[in-house]
DRENLO-567833 format. One record per residue (C-alpha): y, z negated, x negated; residue in one letter. Coordinates in pm, 1 decimal, decimal comma, m for minus. Each point is the difference from the previous one (the first is absolute). Layout:
REM residues N
<node><y>Y</y><z>Z</z><x>X</x><residuo>A</residuo></node>
...
END
This chain:
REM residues 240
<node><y>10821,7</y><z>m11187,9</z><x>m13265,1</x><residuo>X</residuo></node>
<node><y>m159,5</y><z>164,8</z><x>252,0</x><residuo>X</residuo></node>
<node><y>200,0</y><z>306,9</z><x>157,1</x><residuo>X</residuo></node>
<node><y>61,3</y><z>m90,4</z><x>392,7</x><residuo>X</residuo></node>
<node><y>m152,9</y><z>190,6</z><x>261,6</x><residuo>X</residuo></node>
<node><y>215,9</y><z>245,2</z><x>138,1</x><residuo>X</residuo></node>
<node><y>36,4</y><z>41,0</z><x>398,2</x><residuo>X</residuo></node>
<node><y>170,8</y><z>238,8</z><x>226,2</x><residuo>X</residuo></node>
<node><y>34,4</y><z>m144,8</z><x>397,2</x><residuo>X</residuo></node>
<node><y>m31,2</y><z>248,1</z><x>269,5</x><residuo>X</residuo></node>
<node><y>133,9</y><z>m118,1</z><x>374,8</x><residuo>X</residuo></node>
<node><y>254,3</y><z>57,2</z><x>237,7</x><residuo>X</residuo></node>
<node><y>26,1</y><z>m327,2</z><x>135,7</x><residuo>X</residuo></node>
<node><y>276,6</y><z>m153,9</z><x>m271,0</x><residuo>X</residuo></node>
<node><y>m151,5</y><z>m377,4</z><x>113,0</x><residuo>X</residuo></node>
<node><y>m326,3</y><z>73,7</z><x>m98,9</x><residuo>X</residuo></node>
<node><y>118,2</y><z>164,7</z><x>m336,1</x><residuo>X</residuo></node>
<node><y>209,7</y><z>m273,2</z><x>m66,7</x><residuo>X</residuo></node>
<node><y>m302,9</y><z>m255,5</z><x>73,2</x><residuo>X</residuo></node>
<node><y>m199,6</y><z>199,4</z><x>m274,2</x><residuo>X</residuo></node>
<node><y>228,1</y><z>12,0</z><x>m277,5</x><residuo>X</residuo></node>
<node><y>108,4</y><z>m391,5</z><x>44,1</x><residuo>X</residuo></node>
<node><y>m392,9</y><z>m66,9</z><x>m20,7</x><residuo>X</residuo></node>
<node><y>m103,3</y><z>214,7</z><x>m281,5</x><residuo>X</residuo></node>
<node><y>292,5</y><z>m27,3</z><x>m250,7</x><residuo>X</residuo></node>
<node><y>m87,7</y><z>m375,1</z><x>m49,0</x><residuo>X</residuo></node>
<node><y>m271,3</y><z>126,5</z><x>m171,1</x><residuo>X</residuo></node>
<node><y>103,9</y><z>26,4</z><x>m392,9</x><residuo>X</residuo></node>
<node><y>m271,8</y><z>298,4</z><x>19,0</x><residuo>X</residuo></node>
<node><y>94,3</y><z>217,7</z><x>294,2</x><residuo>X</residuo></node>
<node><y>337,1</y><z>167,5</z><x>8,7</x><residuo>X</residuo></node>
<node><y>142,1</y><z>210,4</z><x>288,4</x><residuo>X</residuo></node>
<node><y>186,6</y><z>287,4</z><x>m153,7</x><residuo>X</residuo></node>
<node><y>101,0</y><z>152,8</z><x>318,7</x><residuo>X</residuo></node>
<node><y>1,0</y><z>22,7</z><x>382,5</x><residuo>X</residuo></node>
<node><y>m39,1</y><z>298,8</z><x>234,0</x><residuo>X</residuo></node>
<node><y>32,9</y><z>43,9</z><x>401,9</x><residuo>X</residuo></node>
<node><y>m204,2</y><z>292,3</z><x>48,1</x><residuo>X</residuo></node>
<node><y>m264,3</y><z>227,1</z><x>m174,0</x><residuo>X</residuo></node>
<node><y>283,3</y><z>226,0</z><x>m168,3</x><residuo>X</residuo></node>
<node><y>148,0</y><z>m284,7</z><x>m161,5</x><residuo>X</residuo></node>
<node><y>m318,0</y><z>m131,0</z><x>m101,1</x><residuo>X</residuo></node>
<node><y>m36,9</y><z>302,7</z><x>m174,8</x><residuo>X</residuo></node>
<node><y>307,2</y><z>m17,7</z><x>m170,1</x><residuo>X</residuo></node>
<node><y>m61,4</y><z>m334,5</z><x>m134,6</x><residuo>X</residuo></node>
<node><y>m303,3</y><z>77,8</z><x>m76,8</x><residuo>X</residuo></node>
<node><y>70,6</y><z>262,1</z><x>m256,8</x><residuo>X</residuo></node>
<node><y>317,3</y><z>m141,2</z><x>m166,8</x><residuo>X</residuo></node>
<node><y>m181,1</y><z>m366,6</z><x>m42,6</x><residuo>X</residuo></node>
<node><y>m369,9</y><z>67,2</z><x>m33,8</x><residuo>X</residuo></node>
<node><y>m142,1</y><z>m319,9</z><x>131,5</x><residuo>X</residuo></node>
<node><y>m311,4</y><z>m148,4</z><x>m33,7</x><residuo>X</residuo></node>
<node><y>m46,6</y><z>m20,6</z><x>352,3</x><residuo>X</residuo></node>
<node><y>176,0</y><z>99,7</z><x>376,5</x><residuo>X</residuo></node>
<node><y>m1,6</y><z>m151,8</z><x>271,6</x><residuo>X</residuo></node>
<node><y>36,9</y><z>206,2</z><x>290,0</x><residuo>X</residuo></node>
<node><y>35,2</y><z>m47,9</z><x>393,9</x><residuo>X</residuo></node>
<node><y>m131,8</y><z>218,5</z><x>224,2</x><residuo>X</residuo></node>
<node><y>259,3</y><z>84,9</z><x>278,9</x><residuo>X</residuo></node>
<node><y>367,0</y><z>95,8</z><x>m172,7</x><residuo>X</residuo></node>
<node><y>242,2</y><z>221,0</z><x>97,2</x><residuo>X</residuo></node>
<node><y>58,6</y><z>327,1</z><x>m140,4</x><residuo>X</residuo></node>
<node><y>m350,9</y><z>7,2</z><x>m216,7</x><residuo>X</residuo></node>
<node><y>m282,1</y><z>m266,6</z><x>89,5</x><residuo>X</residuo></node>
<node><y>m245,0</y><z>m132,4</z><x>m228,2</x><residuo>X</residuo></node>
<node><y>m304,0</y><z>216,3</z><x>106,1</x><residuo>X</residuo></node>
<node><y>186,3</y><z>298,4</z><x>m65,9</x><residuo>X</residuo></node>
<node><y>157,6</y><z>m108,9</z><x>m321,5</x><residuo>X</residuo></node>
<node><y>m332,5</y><z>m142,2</z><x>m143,6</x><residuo>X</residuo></node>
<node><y>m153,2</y><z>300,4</z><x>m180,7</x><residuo>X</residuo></node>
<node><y>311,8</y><z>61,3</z><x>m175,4</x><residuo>X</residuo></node>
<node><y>23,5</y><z>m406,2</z><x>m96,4</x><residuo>X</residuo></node>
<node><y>m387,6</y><z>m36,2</z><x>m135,1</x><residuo>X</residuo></node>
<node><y>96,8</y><z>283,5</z><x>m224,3</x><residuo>X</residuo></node>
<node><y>225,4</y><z>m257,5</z><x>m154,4</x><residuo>X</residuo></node>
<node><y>m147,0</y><z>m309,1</z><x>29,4</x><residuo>X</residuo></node>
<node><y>m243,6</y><z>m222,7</z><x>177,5</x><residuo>X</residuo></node>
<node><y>109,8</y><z>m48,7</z><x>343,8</x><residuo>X</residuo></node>
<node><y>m61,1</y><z>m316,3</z><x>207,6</x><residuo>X</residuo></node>
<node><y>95,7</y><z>34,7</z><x>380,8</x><residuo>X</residuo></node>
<node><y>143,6</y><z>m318,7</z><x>155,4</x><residuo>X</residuo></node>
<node><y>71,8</y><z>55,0</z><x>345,8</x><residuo>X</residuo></node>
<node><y>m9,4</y><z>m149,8</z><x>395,6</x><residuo>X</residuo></node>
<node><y>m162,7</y><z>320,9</z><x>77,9</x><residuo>X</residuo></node>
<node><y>m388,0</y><z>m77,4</z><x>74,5</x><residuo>X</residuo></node>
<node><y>m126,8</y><z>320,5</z><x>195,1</x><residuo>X</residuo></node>
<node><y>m310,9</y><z>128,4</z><x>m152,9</x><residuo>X</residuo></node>
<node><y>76,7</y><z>371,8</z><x>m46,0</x><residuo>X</residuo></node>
<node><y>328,8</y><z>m136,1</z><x>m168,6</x><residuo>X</residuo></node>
<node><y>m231,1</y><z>m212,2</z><x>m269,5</x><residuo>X</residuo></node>
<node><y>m200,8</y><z>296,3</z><x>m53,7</x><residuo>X</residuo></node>
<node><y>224,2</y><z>222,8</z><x>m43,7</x><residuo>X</residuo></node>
<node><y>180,1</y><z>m188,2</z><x>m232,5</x><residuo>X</residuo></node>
<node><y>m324,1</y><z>m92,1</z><x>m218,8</x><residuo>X</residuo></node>
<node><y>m100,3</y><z>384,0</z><x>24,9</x><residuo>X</residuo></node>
<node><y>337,9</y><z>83,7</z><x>m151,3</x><residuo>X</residuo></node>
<node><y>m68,3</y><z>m214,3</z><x>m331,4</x><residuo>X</residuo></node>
<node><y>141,2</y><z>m340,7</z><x>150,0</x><residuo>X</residuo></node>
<node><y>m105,6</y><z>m275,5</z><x>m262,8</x><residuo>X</residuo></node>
<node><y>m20,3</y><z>m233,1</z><x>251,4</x><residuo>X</residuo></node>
<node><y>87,5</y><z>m116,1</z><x>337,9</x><residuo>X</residuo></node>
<node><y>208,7</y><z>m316,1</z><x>129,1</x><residuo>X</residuo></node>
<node><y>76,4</y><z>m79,4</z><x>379,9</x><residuo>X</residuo></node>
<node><y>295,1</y><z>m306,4</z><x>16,2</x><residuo>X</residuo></node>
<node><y>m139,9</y><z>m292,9</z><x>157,0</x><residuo>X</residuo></node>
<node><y>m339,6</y><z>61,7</z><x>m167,6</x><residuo>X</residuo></node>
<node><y>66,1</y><z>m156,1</z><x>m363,7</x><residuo>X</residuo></node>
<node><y>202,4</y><z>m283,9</z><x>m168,2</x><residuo>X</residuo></node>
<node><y>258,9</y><z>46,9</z><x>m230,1</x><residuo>X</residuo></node>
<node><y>m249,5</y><z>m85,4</z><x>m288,5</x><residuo>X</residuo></node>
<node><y>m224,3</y><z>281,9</z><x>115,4</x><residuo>X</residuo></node>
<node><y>242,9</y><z>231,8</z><x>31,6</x><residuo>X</residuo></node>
<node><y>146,9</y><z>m115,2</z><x>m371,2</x><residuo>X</residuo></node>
<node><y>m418,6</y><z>33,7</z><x>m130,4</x><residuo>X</residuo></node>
<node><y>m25,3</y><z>377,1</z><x>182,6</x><residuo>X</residuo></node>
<node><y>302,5</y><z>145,6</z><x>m160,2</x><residuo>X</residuo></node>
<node><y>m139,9</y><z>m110,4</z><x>m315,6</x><residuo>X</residuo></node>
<node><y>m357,6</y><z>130,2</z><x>46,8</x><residuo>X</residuo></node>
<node><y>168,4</y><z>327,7</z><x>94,6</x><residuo>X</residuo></node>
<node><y>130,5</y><z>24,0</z><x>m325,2</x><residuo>X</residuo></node>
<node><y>m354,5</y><z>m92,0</z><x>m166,3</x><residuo>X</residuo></node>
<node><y>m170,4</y><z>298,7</z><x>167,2</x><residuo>X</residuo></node>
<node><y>m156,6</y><z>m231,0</z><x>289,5</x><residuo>X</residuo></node>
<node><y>98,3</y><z>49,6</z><x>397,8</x><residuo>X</residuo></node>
<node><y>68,6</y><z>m266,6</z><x>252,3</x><residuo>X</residuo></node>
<node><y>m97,3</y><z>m5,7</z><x>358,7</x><residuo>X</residuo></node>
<node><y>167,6</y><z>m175,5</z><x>303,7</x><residuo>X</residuo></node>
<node><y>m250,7</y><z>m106,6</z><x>243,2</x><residuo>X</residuo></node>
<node><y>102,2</y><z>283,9</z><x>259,5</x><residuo>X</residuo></node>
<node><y>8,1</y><z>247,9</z><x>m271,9</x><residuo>X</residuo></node>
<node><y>m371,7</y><z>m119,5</z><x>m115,9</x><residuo>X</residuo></node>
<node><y>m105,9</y><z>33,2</z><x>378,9</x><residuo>X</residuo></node>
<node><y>129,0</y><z>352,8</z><x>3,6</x><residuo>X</residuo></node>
<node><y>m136,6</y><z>159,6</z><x>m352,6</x><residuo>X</residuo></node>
<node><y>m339,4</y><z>m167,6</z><x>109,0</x><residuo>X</residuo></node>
<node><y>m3,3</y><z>173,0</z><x>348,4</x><residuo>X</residuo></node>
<node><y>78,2</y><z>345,5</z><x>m172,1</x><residuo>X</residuo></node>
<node><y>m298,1</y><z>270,1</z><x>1,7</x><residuo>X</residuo></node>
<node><y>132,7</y><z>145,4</z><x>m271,1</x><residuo>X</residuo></node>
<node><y>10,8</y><z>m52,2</z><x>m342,7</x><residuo>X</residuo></node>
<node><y>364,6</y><z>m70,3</z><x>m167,7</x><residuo>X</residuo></node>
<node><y>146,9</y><z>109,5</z><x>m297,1</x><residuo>X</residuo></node>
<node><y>44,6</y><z>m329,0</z><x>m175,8</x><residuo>X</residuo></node>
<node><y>312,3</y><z>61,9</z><x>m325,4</x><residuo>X</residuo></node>
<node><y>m120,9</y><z>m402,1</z><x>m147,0</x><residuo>X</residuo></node>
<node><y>m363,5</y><z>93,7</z><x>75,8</x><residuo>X</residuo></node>
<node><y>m103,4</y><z>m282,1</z><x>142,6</x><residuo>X</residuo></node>
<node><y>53,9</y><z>m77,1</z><x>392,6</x><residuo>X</residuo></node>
<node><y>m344,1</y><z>m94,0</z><x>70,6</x><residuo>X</residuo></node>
<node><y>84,2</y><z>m324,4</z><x>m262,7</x><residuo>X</residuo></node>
<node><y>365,1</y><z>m65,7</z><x>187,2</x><residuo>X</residuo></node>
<node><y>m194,7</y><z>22,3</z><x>369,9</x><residuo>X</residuo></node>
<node><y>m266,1</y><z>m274,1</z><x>m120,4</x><residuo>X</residuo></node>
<node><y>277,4</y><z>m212,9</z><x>m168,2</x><residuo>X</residuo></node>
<node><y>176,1</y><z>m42,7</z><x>301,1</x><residuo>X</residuo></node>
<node><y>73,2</y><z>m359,2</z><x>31,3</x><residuo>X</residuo></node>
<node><y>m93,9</y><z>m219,1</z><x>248,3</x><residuo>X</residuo></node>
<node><y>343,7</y><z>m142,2</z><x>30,5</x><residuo>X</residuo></node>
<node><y>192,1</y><z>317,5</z><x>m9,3</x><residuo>X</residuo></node>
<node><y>114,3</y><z>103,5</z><x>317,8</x><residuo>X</residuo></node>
<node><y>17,0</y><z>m399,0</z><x>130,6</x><residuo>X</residuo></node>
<node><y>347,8</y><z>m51,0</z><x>m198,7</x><residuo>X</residuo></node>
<node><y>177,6</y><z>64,9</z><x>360,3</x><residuo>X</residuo></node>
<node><y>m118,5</y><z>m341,4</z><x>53,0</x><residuo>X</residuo></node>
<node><y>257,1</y><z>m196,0</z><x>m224,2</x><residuo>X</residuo></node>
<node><y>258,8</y><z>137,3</z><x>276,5</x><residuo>X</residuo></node>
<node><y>m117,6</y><z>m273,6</z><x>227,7</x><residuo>X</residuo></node>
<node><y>134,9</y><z>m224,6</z><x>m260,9</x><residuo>X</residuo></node>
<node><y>351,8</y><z>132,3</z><x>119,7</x><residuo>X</residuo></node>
<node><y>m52,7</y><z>m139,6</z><x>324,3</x><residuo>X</residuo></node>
<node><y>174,9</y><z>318,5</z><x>142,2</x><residuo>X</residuo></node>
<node><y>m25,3</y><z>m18,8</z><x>442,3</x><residuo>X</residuo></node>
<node><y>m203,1</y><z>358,6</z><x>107,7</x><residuo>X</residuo></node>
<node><y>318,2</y><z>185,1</z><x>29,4</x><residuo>X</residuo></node>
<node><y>155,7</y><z>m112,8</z><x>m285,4</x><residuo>X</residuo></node>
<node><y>m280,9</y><z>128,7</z><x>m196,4</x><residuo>X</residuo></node>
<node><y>14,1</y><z>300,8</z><x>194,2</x><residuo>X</residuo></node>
<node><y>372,7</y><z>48,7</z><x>m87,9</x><residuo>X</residuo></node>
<node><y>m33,8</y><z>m100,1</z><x>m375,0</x><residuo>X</residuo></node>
<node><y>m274,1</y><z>297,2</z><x>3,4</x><residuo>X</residuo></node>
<node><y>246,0</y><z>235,9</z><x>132,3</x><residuo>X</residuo></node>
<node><y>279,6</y><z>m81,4</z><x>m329,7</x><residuo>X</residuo></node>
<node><y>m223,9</y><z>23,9</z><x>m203,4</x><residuo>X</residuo></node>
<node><y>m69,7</y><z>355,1</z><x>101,4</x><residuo>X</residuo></node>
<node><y>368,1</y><z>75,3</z><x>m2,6</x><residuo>X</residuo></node>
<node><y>107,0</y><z>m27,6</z><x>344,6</x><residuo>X</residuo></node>
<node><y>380,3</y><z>m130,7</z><x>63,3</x><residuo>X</residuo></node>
<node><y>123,4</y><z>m245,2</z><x>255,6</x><residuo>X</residuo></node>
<node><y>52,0</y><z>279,5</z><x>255,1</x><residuo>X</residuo></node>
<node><y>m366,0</y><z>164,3</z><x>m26,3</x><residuo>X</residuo></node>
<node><y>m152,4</y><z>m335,9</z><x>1,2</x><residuo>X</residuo></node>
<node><y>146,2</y><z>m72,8</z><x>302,6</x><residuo>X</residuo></node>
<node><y>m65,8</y><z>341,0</z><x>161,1</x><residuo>X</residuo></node>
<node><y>m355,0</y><z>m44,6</z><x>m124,2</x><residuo>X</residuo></node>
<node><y>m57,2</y><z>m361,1</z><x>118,9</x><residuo>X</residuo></node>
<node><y>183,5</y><z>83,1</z><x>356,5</x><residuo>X</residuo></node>
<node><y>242,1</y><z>m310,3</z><x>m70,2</x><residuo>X</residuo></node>
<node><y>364,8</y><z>23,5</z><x>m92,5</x><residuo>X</residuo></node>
<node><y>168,8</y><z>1,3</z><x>m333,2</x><residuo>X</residuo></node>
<node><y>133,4</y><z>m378,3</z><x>m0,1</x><residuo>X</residuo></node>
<node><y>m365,2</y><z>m140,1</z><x>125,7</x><residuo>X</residuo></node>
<node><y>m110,5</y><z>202,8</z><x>m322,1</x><residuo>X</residuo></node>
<node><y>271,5</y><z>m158,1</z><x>m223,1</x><residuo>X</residuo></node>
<node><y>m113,2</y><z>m340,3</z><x>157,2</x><residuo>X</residuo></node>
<node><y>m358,3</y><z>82,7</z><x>m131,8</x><residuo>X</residuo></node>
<node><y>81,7</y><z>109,3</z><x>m345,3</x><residuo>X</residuo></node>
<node><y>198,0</y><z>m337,6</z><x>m19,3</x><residuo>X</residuo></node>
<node><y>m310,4</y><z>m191,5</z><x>63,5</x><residuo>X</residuo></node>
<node><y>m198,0</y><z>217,5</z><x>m238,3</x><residuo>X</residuo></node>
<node><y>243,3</y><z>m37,8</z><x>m293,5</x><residuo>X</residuo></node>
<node><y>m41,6</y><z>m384,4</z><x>47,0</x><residuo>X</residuo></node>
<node><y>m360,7</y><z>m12,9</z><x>16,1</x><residuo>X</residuo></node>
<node><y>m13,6</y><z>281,2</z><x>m327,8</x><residuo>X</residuo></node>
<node><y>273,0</y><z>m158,2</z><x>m156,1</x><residuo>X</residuo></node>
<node><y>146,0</y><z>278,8</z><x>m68,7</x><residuo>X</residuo></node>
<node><y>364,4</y><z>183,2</z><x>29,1</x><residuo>X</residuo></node>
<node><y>m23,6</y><z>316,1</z><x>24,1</x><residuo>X</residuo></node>
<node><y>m221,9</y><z>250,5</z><x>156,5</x><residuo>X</residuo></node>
<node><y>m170,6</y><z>121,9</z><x>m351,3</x><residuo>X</residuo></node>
<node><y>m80,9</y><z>m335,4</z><x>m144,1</x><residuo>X</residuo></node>
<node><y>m194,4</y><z>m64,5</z><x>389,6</x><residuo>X</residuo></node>
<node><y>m190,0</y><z>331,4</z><x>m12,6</x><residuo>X</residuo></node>
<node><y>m96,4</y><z>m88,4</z><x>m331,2</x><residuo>X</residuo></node>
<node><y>m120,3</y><z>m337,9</z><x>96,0</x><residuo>X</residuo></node>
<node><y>m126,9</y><z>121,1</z><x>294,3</x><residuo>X</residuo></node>
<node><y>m213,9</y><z>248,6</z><x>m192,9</x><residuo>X</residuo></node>
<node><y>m124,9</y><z>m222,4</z><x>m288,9</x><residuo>X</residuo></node>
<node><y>207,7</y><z>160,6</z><x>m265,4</x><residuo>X</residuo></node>
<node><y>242,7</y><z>m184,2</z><x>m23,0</x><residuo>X</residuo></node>
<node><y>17,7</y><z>m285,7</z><x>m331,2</x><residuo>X</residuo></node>
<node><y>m95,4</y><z>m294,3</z><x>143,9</x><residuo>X</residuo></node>
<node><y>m114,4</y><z>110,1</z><x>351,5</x><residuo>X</residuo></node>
<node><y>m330,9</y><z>m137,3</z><x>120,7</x><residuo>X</residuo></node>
<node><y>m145,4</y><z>360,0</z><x>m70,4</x><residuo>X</residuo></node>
<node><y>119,1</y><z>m12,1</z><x>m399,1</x><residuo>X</residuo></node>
<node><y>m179,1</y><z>m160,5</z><x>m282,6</x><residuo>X</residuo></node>
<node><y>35,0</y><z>m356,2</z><x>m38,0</x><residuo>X</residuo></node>
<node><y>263,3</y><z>m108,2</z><x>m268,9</x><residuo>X</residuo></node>
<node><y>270,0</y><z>190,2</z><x>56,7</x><residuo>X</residuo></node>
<node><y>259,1</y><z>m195,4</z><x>153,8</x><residuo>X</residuo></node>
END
């Protein structure tokens, strides 16, 4: 038998992580051997499990991703997956031996599942945004797989579009504006700051998106909401 891949998660946002590991241990060949909140811990993991691969965030606490990557790629192969689209931040990240780069909302759950897996073979995978950004550079990038020029004209046309099976949720405007805000982290009491509305109006709302996700708790609707959740219009088909 094969040996399974080995992953390390990097985020801060403990929704998001959860959403990862749910999606990629029901996969016989990936297994996540460990979880970090910020670049430190990363780090940490990193050298007691020796994964295959990392995925790492971008803005944590303490240590983020950017800073931690030079220290990672000396490890292993590093795939960013991130909401963090700036340009610079792509560059950088690519500059400091980033394997790849993945913006949420810009692949499915079977792309995502495909990329960590090319990671491991040596080959790098490109979000849309990330593409746009590496092709817009003047200069030329150190590339650790060797081959970004391949992952830039192997974007698919379909990647980036996968924020389309949302509508399938049939979430109002501000419902889909207040899912967007758990699923980067926020409580009950920011979302409301944010949103300008009070704390029962956004209990009312997450009500009404728990229904339409059929869901029950905050983790398994971020997960839905982001495609990577078994099951979730985003994931593959078959898995119930």
């Amino acid at each position: 038998m094969n040996t399974p891949l080995r992953l390390v998660v990097a985020d801060d946002n403990p929704v998001v992580r959860a959403g990862l590991a749910a999606l990629l241990s029901t996969h016989v060949d990936i297994r996540v051997v460990a979880e970090a909140t910020n670049g430190h811990e990363a780090q940490e993991a990193a050298r007691r499990h020796r994964p295959d691969v990392i995925l790492l965030d971008v803005r944590m606490p303490g240590m983020d991703g950017i800073t931690a990557l030079p220290h990672l790629v000396r490890i292993a192969p590093v795939l960013m997956l991130t909401y963090s689209a700036e340009s610079e931040t792509v560059r950088e990240a690519l500059r400091r031996g980033a394997a790849g780069y993945l913006v949420h909302g810009e692949f499915t759950a079977d792309e995502l599942v495909e990329a960590v897996r090319d990671i491991k073979r040596g080959l790098s995978r490109l979000t849309p945004t990330a593409a746009a950004s590496l092709a817009q550079a003047n200069t030329q990038l150190p590339t650790p797989a060797g081959n970004f020029a391949e992952a830039l004209s192997q974007v698919q046309p379909n990647v980036g579009q996968s924020s389309s099976y949302r509508s399938g949720f049939r979430l109002s405007r501000r419902e889909a504006e207040i899912m967007d805000l758990i699923a980067s982290g926020m409580n009950n009491q920011q979302i409301a700051a944010t949103c300008f509305i009070s704390e029962k109006t956004v209990k009312n709302h997450i009500n009404r998106i728990f229904a339409k996700l059929h869901s029950t708790s905050r983790v398994e609707a971020a997960a839905k909401w982001l495609g990577t959740a078994p099951g979730s219009p985003g994931s593959p088909p078959g898995r119930g």
